[in-house]
C-alpha positions as CSV (number, residue, x, y, z in Angstrom):
1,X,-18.1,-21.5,-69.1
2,X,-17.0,-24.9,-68.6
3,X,-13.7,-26.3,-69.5
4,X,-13.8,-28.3,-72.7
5,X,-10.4,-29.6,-72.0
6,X,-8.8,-28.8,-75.0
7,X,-5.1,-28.5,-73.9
8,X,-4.3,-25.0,-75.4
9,X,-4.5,-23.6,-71.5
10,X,-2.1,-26.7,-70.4
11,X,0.4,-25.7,-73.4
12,X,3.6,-23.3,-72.0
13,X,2.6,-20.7,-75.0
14,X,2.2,-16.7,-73.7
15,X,-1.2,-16.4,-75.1
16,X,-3.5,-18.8,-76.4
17,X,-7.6,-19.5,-77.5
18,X,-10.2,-20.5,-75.0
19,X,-12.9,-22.6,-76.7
20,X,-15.3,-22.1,-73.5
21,X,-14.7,-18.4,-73.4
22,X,-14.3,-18.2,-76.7
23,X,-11.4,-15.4,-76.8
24,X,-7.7,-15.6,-76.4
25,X,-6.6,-15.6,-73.1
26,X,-2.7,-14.4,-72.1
27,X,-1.3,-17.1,-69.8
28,X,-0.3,-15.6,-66.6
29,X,1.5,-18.9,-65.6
30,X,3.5,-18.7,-68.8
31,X,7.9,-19.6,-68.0
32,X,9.8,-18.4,-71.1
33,X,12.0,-21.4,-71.9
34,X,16.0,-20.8,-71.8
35,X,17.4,-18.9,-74.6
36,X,17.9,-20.7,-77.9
37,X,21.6,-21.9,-78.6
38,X,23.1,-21.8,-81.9
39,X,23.7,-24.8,-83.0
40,X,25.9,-25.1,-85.8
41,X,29.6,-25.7,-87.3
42,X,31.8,-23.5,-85.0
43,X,35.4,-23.3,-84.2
44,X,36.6,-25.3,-81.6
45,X,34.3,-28.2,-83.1
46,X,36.1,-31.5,-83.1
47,X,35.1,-32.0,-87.1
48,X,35.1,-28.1,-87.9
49,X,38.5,-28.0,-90.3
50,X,37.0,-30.9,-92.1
51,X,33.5,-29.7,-92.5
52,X,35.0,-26.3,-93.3
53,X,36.9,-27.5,-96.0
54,X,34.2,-29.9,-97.8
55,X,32.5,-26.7,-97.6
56,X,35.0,-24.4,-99.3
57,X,35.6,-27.2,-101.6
58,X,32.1,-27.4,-103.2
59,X,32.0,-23.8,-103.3
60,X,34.8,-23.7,-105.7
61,X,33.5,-26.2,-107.7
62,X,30.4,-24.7,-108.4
């Protein structure tokens, strides 16, 4: 079973397919990354009483 060098192993992913084993193989090397931030329109935003109002704005309209 020769490495084919396909990437998939090279890949931060928990689990992932092995062409030269031919199976999915869980990565014991795997980091989880940090946790996702929401990124959005929140208060405190420099533009958030603007946005907030286009917002409500076009919600009345429609």
């Amino acid at each position: 079973m020769e490495c084919i060098d396909c990437g998939n192993c090279r890949q931060n992913e928990p689990t992932y397919y092995c062409f030269a084993k031919g199976q999915i193989v869980i990565n014991d090397k795997y980091v989880p990354s940090a946790e996702k931030i929401r990124d959005g329109w929140k208060k405190g935003h420099p533009n958030y009483e603007t946005h907030r109002r286009k917002q409500k704005k076009s919600e009345v309209e429609v």
